[in-house]
Structure formats: C-alpha cells, structure tokens
C-alpha positions as CSV (number, residue, x, y, z in Angstrom):
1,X,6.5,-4.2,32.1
2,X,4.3,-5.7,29.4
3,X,2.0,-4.7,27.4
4,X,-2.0,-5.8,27.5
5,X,-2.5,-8.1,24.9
6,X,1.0,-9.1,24.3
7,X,2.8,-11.6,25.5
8,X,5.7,-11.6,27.4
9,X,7.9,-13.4,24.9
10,X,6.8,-11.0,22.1
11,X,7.5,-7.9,24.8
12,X,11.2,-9.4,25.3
13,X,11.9,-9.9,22.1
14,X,11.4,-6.5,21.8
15,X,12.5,-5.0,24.6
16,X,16.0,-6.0,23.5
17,X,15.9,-5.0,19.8
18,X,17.0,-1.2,20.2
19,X,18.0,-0.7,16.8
20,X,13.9,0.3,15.9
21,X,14.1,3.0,13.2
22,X,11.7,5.5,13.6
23,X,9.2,4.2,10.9
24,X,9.0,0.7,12.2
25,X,8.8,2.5,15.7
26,X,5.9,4.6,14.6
27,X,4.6,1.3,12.4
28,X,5.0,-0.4,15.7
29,X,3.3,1.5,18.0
30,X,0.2,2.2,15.6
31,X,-0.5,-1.1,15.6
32,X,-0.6,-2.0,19.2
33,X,-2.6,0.9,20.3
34,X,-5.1,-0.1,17.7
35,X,-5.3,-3.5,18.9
36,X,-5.4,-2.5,22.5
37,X,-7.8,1.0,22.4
38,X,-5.4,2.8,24.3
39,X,-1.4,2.2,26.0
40,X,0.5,4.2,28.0
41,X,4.0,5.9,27.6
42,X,5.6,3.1,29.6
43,X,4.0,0.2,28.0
44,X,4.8,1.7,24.8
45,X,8.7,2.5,25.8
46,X,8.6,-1.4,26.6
47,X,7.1,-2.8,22.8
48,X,9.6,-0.7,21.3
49,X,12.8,-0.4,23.4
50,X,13.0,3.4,22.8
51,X,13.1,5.7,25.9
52,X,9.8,6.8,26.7
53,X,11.4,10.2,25.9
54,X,11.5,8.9,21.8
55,X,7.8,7.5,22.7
56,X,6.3,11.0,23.5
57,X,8.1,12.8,20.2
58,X,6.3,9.8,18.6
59,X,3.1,10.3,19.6
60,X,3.3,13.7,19.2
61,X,4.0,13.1,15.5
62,X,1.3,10.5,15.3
63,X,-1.5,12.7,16.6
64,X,-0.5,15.2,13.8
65,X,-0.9,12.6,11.6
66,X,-4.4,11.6,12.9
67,X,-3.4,8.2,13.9
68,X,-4.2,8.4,17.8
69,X,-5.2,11.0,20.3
70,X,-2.8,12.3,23.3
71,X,-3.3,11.9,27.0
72,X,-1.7,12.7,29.8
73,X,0.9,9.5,29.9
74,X,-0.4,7.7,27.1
75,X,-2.2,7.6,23.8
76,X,-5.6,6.2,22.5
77,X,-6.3,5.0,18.8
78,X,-8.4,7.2,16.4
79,X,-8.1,4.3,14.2
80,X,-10.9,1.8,13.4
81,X,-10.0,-2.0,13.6
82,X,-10.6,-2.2,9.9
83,X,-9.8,1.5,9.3
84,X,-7.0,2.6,6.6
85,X,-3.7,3.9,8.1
86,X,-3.3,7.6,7.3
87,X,-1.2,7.6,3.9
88,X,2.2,9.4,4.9
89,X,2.2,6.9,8.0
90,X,1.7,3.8,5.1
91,X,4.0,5.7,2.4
92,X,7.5,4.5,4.0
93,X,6.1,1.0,5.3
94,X,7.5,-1.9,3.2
95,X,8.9,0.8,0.9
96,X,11.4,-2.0,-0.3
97,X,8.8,-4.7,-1.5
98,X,6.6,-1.7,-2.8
99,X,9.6,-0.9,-5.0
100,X,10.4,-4.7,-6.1
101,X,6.6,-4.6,-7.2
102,X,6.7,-1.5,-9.3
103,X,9.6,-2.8,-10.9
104,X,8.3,-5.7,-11.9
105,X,4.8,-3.9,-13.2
106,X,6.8,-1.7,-15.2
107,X,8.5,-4.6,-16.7
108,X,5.2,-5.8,-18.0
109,X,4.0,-2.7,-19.3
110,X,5.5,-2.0,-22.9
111,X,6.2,1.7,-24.3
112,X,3.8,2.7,-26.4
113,X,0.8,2.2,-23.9
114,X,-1.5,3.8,-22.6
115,X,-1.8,3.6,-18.4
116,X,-4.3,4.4,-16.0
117,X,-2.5,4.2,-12.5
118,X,-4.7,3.5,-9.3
119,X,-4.3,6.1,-6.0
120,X,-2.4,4.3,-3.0
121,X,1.3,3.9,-1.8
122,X,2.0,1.0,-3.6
123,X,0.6,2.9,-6.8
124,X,2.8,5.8,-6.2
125,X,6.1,3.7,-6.7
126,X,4.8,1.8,-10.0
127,X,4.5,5.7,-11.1
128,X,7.8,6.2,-10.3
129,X,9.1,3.4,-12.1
130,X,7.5,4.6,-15.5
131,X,8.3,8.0,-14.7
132,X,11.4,7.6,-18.2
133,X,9.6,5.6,-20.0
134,X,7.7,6.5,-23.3
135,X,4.0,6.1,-22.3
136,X,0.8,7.5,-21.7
137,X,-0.8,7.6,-18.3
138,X,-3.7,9.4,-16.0
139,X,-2.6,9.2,-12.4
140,X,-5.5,8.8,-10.2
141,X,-4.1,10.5,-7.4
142,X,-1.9,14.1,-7.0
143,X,0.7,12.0,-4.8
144,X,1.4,10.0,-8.4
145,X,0.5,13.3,-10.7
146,X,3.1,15.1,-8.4
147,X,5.7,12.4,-9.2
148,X,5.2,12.3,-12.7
149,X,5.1,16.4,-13.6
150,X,7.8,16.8,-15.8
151,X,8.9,13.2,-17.2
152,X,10.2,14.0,-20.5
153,X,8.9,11.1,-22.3
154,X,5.8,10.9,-20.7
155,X,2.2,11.9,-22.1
156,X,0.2,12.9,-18.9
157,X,-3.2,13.0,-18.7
158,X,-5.0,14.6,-16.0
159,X,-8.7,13.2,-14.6
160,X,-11.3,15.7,-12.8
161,X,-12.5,14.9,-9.7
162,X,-12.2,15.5,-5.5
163,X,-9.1,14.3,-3.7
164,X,-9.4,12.8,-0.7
165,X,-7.5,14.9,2.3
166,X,-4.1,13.0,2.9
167,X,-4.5,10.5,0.8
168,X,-4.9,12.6,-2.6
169,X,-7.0,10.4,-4.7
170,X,-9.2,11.8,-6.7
171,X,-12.7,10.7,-6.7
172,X,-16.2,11.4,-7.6
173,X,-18.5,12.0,-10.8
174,X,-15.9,14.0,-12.8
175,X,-13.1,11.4,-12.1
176,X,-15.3,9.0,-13.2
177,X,-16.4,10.4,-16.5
178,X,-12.6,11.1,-17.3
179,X,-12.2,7.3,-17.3
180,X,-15.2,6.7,-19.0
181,X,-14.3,8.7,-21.9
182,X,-10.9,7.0,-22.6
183,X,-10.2,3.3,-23.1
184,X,-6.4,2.2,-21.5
185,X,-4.1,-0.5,-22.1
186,X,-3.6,-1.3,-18.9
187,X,-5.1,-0.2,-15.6
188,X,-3.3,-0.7,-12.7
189,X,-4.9,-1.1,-9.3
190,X,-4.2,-1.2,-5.5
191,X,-6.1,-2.6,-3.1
192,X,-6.7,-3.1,0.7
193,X,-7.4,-6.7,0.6
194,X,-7.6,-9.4,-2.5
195,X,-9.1,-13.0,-2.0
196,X,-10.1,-15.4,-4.3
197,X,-13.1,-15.5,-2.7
198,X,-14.2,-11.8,-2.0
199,X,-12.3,-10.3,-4.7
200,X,-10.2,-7.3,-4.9
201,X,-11.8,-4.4,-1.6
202,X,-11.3,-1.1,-0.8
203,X,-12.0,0.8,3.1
204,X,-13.1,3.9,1.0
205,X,-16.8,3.9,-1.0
206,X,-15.5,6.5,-3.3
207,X,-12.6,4.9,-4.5
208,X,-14.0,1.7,-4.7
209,X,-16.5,3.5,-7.7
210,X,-13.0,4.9,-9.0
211,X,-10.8,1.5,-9.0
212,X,-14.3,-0.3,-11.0
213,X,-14.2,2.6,-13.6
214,X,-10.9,2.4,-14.1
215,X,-11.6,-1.6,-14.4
216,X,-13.9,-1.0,-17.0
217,X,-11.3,1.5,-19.0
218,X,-8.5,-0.9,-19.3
219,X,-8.3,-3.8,-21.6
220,X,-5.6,-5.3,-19.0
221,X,-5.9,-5.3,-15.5
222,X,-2.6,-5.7,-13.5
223,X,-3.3,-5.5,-9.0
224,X,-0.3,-4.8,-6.8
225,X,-0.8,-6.3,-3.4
226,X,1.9,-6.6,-1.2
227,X,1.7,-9.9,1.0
228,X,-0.3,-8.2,3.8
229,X,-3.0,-7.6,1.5
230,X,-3.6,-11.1,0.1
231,X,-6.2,-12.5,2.6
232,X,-7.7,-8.9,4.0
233,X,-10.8,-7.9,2.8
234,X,-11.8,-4.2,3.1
235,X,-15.8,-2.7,3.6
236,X,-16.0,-2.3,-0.1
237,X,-16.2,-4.5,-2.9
238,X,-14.5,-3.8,-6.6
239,X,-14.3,-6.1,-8.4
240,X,-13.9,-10.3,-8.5
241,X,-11.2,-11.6,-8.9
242,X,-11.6,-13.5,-11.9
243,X,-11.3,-9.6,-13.5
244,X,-7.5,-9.0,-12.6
245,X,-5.8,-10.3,-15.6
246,X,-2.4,-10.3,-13.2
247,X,-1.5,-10.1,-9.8
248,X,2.0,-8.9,-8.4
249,X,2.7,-10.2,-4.6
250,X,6.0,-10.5,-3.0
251,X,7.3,-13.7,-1.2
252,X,5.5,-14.1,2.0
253,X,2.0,-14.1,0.7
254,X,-0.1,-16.4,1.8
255,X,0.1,-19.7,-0.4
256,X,-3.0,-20.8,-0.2
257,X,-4.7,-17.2,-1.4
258,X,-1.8,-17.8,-4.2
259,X,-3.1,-21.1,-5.5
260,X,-6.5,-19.9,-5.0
261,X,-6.3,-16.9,-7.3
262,X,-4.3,-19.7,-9.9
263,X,-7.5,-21.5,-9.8
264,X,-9.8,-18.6,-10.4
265,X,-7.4,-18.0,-13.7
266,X,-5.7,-15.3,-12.5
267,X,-1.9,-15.1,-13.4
268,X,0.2,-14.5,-9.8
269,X,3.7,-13.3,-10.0
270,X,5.5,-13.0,-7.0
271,X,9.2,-10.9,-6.7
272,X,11.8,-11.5,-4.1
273,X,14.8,-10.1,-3.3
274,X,17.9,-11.6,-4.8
275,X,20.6,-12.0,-2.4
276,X,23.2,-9.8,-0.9
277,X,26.1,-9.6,-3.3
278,X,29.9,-9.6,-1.9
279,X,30.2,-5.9,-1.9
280,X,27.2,-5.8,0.4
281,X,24.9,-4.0,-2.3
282,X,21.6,-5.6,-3.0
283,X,20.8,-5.9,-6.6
284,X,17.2,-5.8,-8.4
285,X,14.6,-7.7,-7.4
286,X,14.3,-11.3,-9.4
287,X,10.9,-12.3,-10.6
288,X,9.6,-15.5,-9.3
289,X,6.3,-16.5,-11.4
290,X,3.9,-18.9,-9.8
C-alpha cells in the first residue's frame, strides 16, 4: 500500500524501519496528512511501519492536540500549509540540536547581563541553559517563566501581556510596554523562517510586534534557528536580517542561506555534534563558526 503523494521508494524505506519512536511517529504522520489533506489508517500504518492499532492511539492523541480531525478510518489535517505546529507537538522535535543551540547561546552570553528571551521551543531550551547562571532575564513566554521560577542566581523579571493558548507567549500592548521600558543586553529571538532576503518571520501577527520590541530593547541581538528554519519564511515580517547581530544554526543548514546571511554581515555560528566517544556517551556539542 502506498501512500498518495509519496513514492514508493520513500513508502519502503519506511515500511521497514519499525524502530519509529512515538515522536518521530507523530512528527511523521503530521506531516504527511498536511501534505496530503487527509490519509487513512492503512496508509498511515504503511509511512510509519506501526500497526494500524499504534496509528489510531496516535491520532487520537493528535486530535487532542489540535493537529488533525478524526474520521471513521482515517484522519484529515486541521493544519494550514504554512500553519505553525501546535507547541507540545514541536517541543520534543529536534530536542537534541535545540539543546546544542542553547548551549552554545549561553556560551555567548556573559554573567552579569541582562536577557530578554523570545517565546518558542527553541527559546525554552536557551532558558534552560541559563537557568544557574548569574543573570537577569524577562522570559517572553510562561513555558520559559515556568522553567526559570526558582533559579537561585537568577534575577527574573516578569512582562504583562496575553499568552497565546498552547503556545504560552505573551503578547499584546502590556508585553510590549514592559520591553519598552527596559533596555537588555541581549535579546534572544526564535523564529519560523530567516532568509537573507526576507529577514527573520513569524506565522503569528502578535508575536511578530513582540520579537520587534524586544529587537528594539536589546543592544545585541542573537536568533536561534535550527536548520529547517533557514530558508522558510513565515506570513509575518520582524525584522531584516542585517539586525541579528548573530545567528546560531546547526549543521545541515542550507549553505547558501549561510553565506548569504555572511554577506549581509551577520555573524553565523553553526554547532554539531562531536562524535560518539568509546564508552558510547555523546559529549557536548563542538562549535563550528562560519
């Protein structure tokens, strides 16, 4: 059985990789009922190589999450071609290269500053890499503020504003007047696409405002973008990118974006993971800077 608008080499290759955790599975199945509108249980059972037992707990768990609607047999998308995945469905996808960037943000940031820290998955690990050290920082979003209650070295500050259902990030006039009244270091930033030629984008209108006040807070401007998001461009429009002082990637990005945001004097640095040691443990990730 194949699946419409896959090929039959893609569904093999597939078909015969069982090992599919349950977050690539989900990842997996997202994705192709997005692309195609709507698949059924079979079809579905054939892209990932799960029973189509696993297939219906999976869509059960996705309709919860507001990624796709149930029908009898099969599922359709809820999702938008160049819609936002719902957060807890993006919160465990890459989670290792979202980590490697974090780690190298926080190796950039010194203690002693003061850090505004931009709403998104991505984001969220960054604050979780600062969470020990001696710093100041607003979280933009109550996933982040969530992580960060408690550090004992940390200086928390806490913005007004609205969060967005799911994705917790605080938006509107009051967030925005809590940036504007305080001047930062360094601002952090996520974003859902990053070109040299369109800049760094958001999906949402709201937090687009929010990621160009923080912008306008910072004296530093440091974007995490995992590879996926160099070359996307969301519906909104932040900021150029000739005002991200530095951009963290991960090997795998495209090159040409790489060279592209070079040229436009933006400083890339890209991380990659170093390799498996003898005793099978992965160690930190090594900074490549291009």
């Amino acid at each position: 059985m194949f699946v419409r608008g896959l090929s039959a080499q893609d569904c093999c290759s597939v078909v015969f990789n069982g090992g599919m955790g349950s977050n690539e599975r989900h990842q997996r199945i997202t994705e192709a009922v997005r692309t195609a509108g709507r698949l059924g249980v079979g079809e579905l059972a054939a892209l990932t190589g799960a029973s189509e037992m696993t297939v219906r707990r999976d869509l059960e768990i996705l309709a919860e999450q507001g990624v796709l609607e149930r029908y009898r047999g099969g599922a359709r998308s809820l999702l938008l071609r160049g819609e936002e995945s719902p957060f807890a469905l993006r919160a465990t996808e890459g989670l290792d290269a979202k980590r490697r960037i974090a780690a190298e943000v926080a190796g950039l940031i010194a203690d002693g500053e003061s850090v505004v820290i931009d709403s998104g998955t991505t984001c969220l690990e960054v604050a979780r890499a600062l969470e020990h050290r001696r710093l100041t920082v607003m979280p933009l979003s109550l996933h982040a503020l969530n992580a960060l209650t408690g550090a004992p070295r940390l200086r928390l500050l806490v913005p007004g504003g609205e969060p967005r259902p799911g994705e917790l990030a605080l938006t509107g006039p009051l967030t925005e007047a809590s940036l504007a009244a305080l001047r930062f270091d360094t601002a952090v930033l996520g974003c859902c696409g990053l070109t040299a030629a369109d800049g760094l984008t958001a999906y949402d209108l709201a937090e687009a405002a929010t990621k160009r006040a923080a912008l306008a807070s910072a004296r530093r401007v440091i974007a995490v973008a995992p590879a996926d998001k160099l070359s996307r461009t969301g519906l909104a429009h932040v900021a150029p990118a000739a005002a991200l002082h530095t951009v963290v990637t991960e090997e795998g990005a495209p090159q040409d974006e790489i060279e592209a945001l070079t040229a436009a004097g933006v400083t890339v640095r890209t991380v990659r993971a170093s390799p498996v040691t003898p005793a099978g443990l992965t160690p930190h990730a090594v900074p490549v800077t291009s």
